[in-house]
N, C-alpha and C positions, 0 to 999 in steps of 0.2 A: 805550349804544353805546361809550360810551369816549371819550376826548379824541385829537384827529388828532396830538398830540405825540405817542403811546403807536402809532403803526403804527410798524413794522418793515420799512425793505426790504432787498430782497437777494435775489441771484440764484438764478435760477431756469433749471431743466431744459425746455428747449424742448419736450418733450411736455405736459407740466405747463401751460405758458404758453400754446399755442397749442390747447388741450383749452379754457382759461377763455376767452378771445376767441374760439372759436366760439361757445361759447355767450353770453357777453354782451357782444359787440360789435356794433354795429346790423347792421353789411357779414355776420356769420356766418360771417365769411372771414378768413386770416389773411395775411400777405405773407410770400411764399417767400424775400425775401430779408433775412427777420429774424434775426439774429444772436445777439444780446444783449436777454439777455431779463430785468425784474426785478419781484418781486413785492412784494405790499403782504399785509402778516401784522397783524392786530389780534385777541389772544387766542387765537396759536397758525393761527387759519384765513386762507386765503389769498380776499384781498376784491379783488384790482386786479391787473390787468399791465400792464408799459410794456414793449413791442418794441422797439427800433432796429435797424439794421443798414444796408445799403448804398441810396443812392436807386436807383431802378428803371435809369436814366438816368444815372448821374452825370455824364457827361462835361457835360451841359446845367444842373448847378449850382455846379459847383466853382469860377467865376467868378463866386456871388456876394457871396465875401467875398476879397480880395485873398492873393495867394500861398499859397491852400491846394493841398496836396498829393495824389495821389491817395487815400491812407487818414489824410486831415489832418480826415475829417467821418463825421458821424454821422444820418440822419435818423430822429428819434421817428416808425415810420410806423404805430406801433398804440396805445392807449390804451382798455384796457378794464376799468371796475368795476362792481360790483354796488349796489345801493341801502343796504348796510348801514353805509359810513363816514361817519362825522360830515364835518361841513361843513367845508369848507375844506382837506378829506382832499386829492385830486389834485393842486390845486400844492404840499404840501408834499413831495407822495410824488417830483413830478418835480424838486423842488430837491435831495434826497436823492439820488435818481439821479444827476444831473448831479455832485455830489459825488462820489460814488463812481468816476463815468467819468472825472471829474478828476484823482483819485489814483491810479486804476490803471490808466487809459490817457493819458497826459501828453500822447500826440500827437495827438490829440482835440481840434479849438480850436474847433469849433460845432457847432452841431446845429440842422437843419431841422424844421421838420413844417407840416405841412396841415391845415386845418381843412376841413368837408364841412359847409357850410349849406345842402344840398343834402336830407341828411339826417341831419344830426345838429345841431352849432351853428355857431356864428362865431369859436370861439376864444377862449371868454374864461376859462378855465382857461391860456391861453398865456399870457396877457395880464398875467395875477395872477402869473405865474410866471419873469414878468422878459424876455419874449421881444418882440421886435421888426415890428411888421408891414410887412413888403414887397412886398406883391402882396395883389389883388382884382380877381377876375376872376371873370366870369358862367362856368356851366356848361355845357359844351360836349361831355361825356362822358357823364354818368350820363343812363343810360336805363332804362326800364320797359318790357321786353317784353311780347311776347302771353301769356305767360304767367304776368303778375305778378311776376315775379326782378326785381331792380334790381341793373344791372352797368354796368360802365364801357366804355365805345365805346371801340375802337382800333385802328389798322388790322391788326394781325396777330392779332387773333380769327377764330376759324371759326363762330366762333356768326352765324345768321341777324338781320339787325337790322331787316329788312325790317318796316314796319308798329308797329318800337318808338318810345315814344315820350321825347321829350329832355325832364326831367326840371328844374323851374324852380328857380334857386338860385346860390349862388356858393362859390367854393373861394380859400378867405386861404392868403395860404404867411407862414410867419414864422420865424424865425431868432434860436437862444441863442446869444450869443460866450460859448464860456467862455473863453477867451484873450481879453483886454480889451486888448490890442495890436495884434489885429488890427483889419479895417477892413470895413465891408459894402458892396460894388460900390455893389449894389444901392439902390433908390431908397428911404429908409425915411418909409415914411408914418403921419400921424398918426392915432389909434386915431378921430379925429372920421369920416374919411374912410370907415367902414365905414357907418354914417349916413348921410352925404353920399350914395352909391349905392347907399344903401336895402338894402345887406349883411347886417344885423343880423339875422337868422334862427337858427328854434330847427327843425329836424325842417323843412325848404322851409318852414316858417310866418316872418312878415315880422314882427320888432319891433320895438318902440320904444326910447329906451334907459330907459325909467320902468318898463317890464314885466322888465326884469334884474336 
């Protein structure tokens, strides 16, 4: 397979990116308002994408690191690889990235992302990757319709939700400074605290921290 020193990233053409996240990222789906897109290459083939771009919302995060600006942040709101990269592949891929956003976008001092233990994990590719946890909160969105799709609740859907059902799990937010000057509002909690309210989840399945 190769050693996860030997990936390459680098940017990549949003058809390109949002073609590999449909297909291997659990959601199927990719966010409309991804920007910045960058790939993970080990012997020439493309194995990984990282999305960022704007939060859905932003007016409702930019207060959680003090004096950031309207285009002062970045949210990682996609992460999608394939089974072929050796271990320890994805947080190197995302320190890489972050380098990258470092040198070529200076006005970039953090970057958000989500984790979905709902259906996927709890974060711990964040975790390995130098990112801070500030939120854990049970799931209050993701549902399972009548017709087996799992989609996110929200009031400006047209979709029928009648009969669907809320989906058992929780959603971590965490936060990279890469400006080590700035400050995080927010409340930063300790990675014990995922434990603590029984967060730890792989796919809505509950675990322990001896099964990671």
């Amino acid at each position: 397979m190769g050693k996860a020193k030997e990936i390459i990233v680098k940017v990549l053409p949003s058809k390109i990116a949002n073609d590999f996240v449909k297909k291997y990222h659990y959601s199927g789906k990719v966010v409309q308002n991804s920007s910045l897109h960058f790939g993970a290459f080990l012997g020439g083939r493309l194995h990984g994408v990282m999305s960022f771009g704007s939060p859905l919302d932003k007016r409702k995060v930019l207060s959680l690191v003090s004096g950031t600006k309207w285009n002062d942040m970045l949210e990682l709101n996609r992460m999608a690889f394939d089974d072929f990269l050796p271990k320890n592949s994805e947080s190197r891929c995302i320190a890489v990235a972050i380098r990258l956003i470092k040198k070529n976008a200076p006005n970039i001092k953090w970057i958000l992302s989500f984790s979905d233990g709902t259906q996927c994990g709890d974060g711990t590719i964040y975790r390995a990757s130098g990112f801070v946890l500030t939120q854990v909160k049970k799931n209050k969105t993701i549902v399972k319709l009548q017709s087996g799709e799992i989609v996110a609740k929200h009031g400006t859907s047209k979709r029928n939700f009648s009969n669907s059902k809320l989906l058992f799990g929780f959603q971590l937010q965490y936060i990279y400074l890469i400006d080590k000057k700035c400050t995080i509002q927010a409340e930063v909690l300790p990675f014990s605290k995922i434990d603590e309210l029984g967060a730890r989840m792989y796919k809505g399945e509950k675990q322990t921290a001896s099964e990671v």
